[in-house]
PAPASE-581706 format. One record per residue (C-alpha): residue number from 0; x, y, z. Coordinates in steps of 0.001 Angstrom, whole numbers, m for minus. Each point is the difference from the previous one (the first is absolute). Layout:
# PAPASE-581706
SITE  num        X        Y        Z
SITE  NUM        X        Y        Z
...
This chain:
# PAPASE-581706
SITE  num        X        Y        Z
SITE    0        0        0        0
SITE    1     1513     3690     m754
SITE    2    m1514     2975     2066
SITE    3       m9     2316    m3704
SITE    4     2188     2313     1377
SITE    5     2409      m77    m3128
SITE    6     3956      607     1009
SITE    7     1162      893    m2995
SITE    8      216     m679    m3886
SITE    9     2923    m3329    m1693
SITE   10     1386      601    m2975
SITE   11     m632    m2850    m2300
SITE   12     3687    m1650     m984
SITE   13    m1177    m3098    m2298
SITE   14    m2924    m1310    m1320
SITE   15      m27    m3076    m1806
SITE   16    m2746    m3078     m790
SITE   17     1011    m3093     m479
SITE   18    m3066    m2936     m313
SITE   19    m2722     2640      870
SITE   20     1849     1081     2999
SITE   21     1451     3568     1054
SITE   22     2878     m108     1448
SITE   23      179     3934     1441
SITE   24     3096     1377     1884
SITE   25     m702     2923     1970
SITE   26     2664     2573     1889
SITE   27    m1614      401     3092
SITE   28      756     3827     1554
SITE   29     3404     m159     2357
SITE   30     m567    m1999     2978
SITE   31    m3830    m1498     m755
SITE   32     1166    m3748     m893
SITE   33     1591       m5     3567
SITE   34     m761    m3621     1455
SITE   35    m1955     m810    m2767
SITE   36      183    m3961     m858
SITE   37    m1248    m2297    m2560
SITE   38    m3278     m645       20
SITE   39    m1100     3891     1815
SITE   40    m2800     2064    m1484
SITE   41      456     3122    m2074
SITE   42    m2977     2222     m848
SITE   43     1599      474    m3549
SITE   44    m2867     3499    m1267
SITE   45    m2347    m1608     2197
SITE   46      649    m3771     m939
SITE   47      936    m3019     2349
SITE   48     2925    m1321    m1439
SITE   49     3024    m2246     1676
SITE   50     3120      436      255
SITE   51     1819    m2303    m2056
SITE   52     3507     1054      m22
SITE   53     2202     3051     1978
SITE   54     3359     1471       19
SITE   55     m266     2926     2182
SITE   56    m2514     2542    m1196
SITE   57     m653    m2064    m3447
SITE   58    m2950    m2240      m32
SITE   59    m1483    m2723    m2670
SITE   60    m3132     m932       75
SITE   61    m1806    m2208    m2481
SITE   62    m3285      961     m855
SITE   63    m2983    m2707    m1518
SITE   64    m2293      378    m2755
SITE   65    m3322      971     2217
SITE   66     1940     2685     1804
SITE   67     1005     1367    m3947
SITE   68    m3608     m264    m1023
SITE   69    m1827     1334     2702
SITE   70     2848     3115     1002
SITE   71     2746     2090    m1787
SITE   72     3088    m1277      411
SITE   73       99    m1834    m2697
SITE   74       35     3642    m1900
SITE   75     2914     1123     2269
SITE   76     3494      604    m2011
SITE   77     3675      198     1243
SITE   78      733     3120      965
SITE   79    m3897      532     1591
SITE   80     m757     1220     3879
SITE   81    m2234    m2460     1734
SITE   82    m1344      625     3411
SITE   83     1356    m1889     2960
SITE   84    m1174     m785     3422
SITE   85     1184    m3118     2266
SITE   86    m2573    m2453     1743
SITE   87    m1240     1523     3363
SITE   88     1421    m1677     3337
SITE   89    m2160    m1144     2966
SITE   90      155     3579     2137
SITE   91      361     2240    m2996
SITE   92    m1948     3254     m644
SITE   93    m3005     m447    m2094
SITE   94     m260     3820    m1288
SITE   95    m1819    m1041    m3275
SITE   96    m1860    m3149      m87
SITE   97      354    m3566     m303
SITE   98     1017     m614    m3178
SITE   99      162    m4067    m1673
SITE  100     1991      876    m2733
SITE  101    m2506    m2093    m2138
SITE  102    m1175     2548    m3151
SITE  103    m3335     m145    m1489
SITE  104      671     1609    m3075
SITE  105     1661     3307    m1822
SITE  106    m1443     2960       20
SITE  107      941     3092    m2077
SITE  108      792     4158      639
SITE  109    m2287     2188    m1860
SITE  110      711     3289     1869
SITE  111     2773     1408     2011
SITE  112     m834     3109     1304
SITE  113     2635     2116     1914
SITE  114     m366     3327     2035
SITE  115     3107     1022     2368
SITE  116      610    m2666     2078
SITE  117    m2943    m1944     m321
SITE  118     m684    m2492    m2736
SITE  119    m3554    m2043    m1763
SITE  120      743    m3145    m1505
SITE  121    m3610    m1357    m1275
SITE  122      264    m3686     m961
SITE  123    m2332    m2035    m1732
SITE  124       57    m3301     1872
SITE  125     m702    m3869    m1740
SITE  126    m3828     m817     m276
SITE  127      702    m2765     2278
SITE  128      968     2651     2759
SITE  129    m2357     2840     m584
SITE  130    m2936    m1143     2627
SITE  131     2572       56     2339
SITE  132     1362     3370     m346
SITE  133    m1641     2301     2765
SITE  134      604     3691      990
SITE  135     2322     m146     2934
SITE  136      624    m3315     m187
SITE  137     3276    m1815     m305
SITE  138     1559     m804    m3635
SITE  139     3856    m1536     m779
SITE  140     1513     1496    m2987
SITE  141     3333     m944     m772
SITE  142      541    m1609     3678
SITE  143     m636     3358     1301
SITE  144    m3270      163     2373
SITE  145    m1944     3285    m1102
SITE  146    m3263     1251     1093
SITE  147    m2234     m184    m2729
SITE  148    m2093     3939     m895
SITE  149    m3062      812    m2187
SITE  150    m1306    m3416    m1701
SITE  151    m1068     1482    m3774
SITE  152    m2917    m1226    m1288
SITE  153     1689    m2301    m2855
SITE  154     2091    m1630     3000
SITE  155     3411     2173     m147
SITE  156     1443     1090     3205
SITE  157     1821     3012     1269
SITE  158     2928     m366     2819
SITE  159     1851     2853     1290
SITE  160     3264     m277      799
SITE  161     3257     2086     2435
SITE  162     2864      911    m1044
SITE  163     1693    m2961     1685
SITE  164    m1676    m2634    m1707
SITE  165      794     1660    m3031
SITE  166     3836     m250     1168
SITE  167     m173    m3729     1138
SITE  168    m2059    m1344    m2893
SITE  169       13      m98    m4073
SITE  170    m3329     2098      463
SITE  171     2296     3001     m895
SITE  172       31    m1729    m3436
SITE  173    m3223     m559     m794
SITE  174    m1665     1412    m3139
SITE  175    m3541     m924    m1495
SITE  176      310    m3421    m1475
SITE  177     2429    m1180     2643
SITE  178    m1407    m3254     1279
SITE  179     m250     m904     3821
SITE  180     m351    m3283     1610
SITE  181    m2670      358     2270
SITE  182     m974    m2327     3478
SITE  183    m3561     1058     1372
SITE  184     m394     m256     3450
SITE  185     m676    m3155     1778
SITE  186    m2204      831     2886
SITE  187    m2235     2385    m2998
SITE  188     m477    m3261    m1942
SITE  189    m1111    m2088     2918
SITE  190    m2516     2414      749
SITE  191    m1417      611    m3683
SITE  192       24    m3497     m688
SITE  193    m1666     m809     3204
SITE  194    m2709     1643     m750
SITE  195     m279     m780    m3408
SITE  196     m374    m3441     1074
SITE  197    m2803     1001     3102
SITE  198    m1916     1978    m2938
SITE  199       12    m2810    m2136
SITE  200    m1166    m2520     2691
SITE  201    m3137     2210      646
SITE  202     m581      432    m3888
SITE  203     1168     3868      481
């Protein structure tokens, strides 16, 4: 589990497929692959992946076919930022949410609005997400844990974000058409399809 507090952005150093899988090699920032082993968990822009191999600060991880189908790594180049957070420890601050690392789909930037130091991004989220997508609820974009603003009608979200997150993340980056890997919120999706499920029971 990752808490979506993101702690910085990896610079992609190799990608390469061989028989449908991605081998990606990230440079971690300075001192973040301290004590990480084979095996750990890497929120990779918001997606589960293990450790597979590490010399220092320079991590492989091998990456399946559902995990390129359903996310955008498989788009990723050599050269690209990713963002990076490590698996939480028992104890840890939670000062986002709980966060699974599993992705239900892509979604896509259609606006980036910026005025001084604040900043719009609207996103339009995957149909499979959109009934879960509620003002001031919780949404993972990226791996980062964002508090979700005005719902359009069409389904397209706003979130509104500092100047640090900005700093920490490849937000700073993004442009209409960038696409987002986007995690909704568990506890939201309990609820909704809870009561989906009572509604349909009584013939609602």
């Amino acid at each position: 589990m990752f808490t979506g507090i993101v702690q910085g952005t990896a610079r992609i150093a190799a990608a390469s497929t061989t028989d449908g899988v991605l081998r990606l090699t990230l440079d971690l920032p300075t001192g973040l692959g301290r004590g990480l082993v084979p095996g750990a968990s890497v929120s990779v822009s918001g997606v589960c992946l293990t450790a597979v191999e590490i010399v220092e600060d320079r991590v492989q991880f091998d990456v399946i076919d559902e995990t390129l189908r359903r996310t955008t790594l498989g788009e990723r180049t050599t050269g690209d930022l990713v963002d990076v957070e490590r698996a939480a420890s028992f104890g840890d601050e939670i000062g986002g949410h709980l966060i699974s690392g599993h992705i239900w789909g892509v979604g896509e930037v259609v606006e980036v609005a910026r005025e001084g130091e604040n900043t719009r991004v609207r996103i339009r989220p995957p149909a499979s997400a959109r009934k879960y997508i509620l003002e001031k609820g919780y949404i993972g974009l990226d791996g980062a844990s964002l508090t979700i603003g005005q719902v359009q009608p069409d389904g397209a979200f706003d979130v509104h974000l500092i100047p640090e997150t900005l700093r920490l993340t490849t937000f700073d980056q993004a442009r209409p058409g960038t696409r987002i890997n986007v995690e909704v919120d568990a506890q939201t999706q309990a609820v909704v399809d809870t009561v989906e499920r009572v509604l349909a029971a009584r013939g609602v």
